[in-house]
C-alpha positions in Angstrom: -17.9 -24.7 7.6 -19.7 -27.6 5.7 -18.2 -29.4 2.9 -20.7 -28.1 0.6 -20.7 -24.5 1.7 -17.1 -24.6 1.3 -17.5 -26.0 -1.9 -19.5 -23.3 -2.6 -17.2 -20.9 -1.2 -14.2 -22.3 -3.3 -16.4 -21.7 -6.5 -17.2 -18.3 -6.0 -13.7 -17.0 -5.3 -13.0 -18.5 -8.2 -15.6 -17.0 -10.2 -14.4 -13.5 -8.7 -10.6 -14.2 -8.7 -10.0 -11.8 -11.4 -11.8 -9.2 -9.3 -10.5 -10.7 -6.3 -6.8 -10.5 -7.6 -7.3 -6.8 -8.7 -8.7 -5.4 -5.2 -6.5 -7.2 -3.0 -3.2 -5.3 -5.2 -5.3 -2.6 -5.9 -6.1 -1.9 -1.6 -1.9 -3.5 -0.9 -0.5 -1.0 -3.7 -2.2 1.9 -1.9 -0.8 1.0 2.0 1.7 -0.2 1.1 3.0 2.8 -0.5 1.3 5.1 2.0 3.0 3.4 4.9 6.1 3.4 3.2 6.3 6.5 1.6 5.3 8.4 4.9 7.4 6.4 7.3 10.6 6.9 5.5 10.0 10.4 5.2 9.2 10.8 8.6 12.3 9.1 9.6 14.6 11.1 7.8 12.7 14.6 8.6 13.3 13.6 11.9 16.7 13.2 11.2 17.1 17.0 10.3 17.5 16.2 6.5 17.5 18.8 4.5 14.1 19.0 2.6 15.6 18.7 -1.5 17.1 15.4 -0.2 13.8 14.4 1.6 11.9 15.0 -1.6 14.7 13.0 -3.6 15.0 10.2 -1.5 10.8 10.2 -1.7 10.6 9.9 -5.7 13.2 7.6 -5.5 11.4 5.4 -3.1 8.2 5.6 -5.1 10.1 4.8 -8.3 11.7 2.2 -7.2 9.3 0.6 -4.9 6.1 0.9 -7.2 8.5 -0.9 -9.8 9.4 -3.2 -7.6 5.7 -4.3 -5.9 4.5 -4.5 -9.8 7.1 -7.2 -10.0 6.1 -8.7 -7.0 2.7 -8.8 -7.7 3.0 -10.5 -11.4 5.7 -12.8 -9.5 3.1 -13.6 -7.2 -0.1 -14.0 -9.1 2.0 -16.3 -11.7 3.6 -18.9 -8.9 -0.2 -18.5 -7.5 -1.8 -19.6 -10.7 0.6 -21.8 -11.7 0.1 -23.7 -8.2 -3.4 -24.0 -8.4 -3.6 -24.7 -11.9 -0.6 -27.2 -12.2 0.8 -25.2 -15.4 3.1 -22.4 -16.0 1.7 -20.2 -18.0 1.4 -16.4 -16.9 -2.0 -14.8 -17.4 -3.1 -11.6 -19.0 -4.7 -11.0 -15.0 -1.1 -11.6 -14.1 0.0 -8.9 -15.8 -3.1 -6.2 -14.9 -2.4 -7.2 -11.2 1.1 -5.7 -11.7 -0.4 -2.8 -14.0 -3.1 -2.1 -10.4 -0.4 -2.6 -8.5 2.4 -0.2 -9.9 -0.2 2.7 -10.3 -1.8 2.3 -7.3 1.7 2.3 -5.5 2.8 5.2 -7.7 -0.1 7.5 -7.4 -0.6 6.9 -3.7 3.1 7.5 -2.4 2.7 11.4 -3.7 0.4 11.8 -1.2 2.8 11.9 2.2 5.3 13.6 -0.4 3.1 16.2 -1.9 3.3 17.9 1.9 6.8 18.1 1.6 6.9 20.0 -2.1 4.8 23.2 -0.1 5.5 23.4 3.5 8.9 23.5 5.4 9.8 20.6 7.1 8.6 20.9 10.6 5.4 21.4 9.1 5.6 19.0 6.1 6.2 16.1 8.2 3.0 16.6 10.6 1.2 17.3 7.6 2.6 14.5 5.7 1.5 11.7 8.5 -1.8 13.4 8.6 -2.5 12.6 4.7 -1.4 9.7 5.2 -3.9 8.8 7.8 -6.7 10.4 5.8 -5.7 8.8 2.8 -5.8 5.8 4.8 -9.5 5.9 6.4 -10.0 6.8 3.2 -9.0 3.2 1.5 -10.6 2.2 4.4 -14.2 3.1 3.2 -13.5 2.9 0.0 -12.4 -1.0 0.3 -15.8 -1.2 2.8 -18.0 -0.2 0.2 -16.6 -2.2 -2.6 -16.7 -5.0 -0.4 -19.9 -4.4 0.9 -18.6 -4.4 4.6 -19.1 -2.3 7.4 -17.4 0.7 6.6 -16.5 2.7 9.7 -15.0 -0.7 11.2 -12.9 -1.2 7.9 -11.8 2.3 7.7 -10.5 2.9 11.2 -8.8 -0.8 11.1 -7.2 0.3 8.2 -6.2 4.1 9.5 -4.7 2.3 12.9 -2.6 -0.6 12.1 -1.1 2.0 8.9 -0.8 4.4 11.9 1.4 2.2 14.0 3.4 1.1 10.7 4.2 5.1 10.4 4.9 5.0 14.3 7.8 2.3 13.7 9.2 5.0 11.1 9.0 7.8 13.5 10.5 5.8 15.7 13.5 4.6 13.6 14.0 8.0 12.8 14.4 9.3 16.1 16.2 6.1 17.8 18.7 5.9 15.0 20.4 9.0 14.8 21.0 8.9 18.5 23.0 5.6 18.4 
């Protein structure tokens, strides 16, 4: 990249950096607690839980994890800023980034857990990972479009590396027990 085009470059990101700041926790909060939510779910269905301590251990995640990545995320944005500015002082775009963060988190983990409230568990969990992956390719295209890439590509990059992520918590959940 030429100087000036990176120049250029550096300009408009931060032009866009509110914008940019909100998607990136917006699309993280949403995978995150996708991944997450269905992975440890999966692990412990797998473990022959019974299903009111699956659905506990779930809101409790959720909870606790959506509190936890709004944290993050303010943390984050705030070193961020301060780095690049050379000051310390946190930002009202600190704080939505949390705000986008905690709800997308939040929202987003009741949709592996949701399965779980309706069908037994043998079922719940395949459905549960299915969600998931739908919810996934669909924050795939969703990010595609707001980003004005190519949506298909986006959408199934996104659906396969969460897919392996749930993999590692299927995994977990069958290795673990047997040790």
């Amino acid at each position: 990249m030429s100087r000036r085009r990176a120049i250029r470059y550096n300009e408009g990101m931060l032009r866009h950096a509110p914008s940019v700041s909100y998607f990136r926790n917006f699309i993280f909060g949403v995978e995150d607690s996708l991944v997450s939510t269905v992975g440890l779910l999966s692990g412990i269905a797998i473990a022959n839980v019974p299903q009111g301590t699956i659905f506990l251990t779930g809101v409790v995640l959720i909870f606790v994890e959506a509190f936890s990545m709004a944290a993050g995320s303010f943390l984050s944005e705030s070193s961020a800023q301060e780095y690049a500015d050379g000051a310390s002082a946190p930002t009202k775009r600190n704080a939505v980034s949390g705000i986008i963060m905690f709800f997308s988190y939040f929202v987003s983990g009741f949709v592996p857990l949701s399965a779980y409230l309706i069908w037994p568990v043998t079922q719940a969990l395949e459905i549960s990972i299915a969600f998931s992956l739908v919810a996934l390719f669909a924050l795939g295209v969703v990010g595609a479009r707001i980003a004005r890439i190519g949506v298909l590509k986006n959408a199934f990059r996104m659906a396969l590396i969460g897919g392996v992520a749930i993999g590692v918590g299927l995994f977990a959940g069958i290795l673990v027990p047997r040790l």
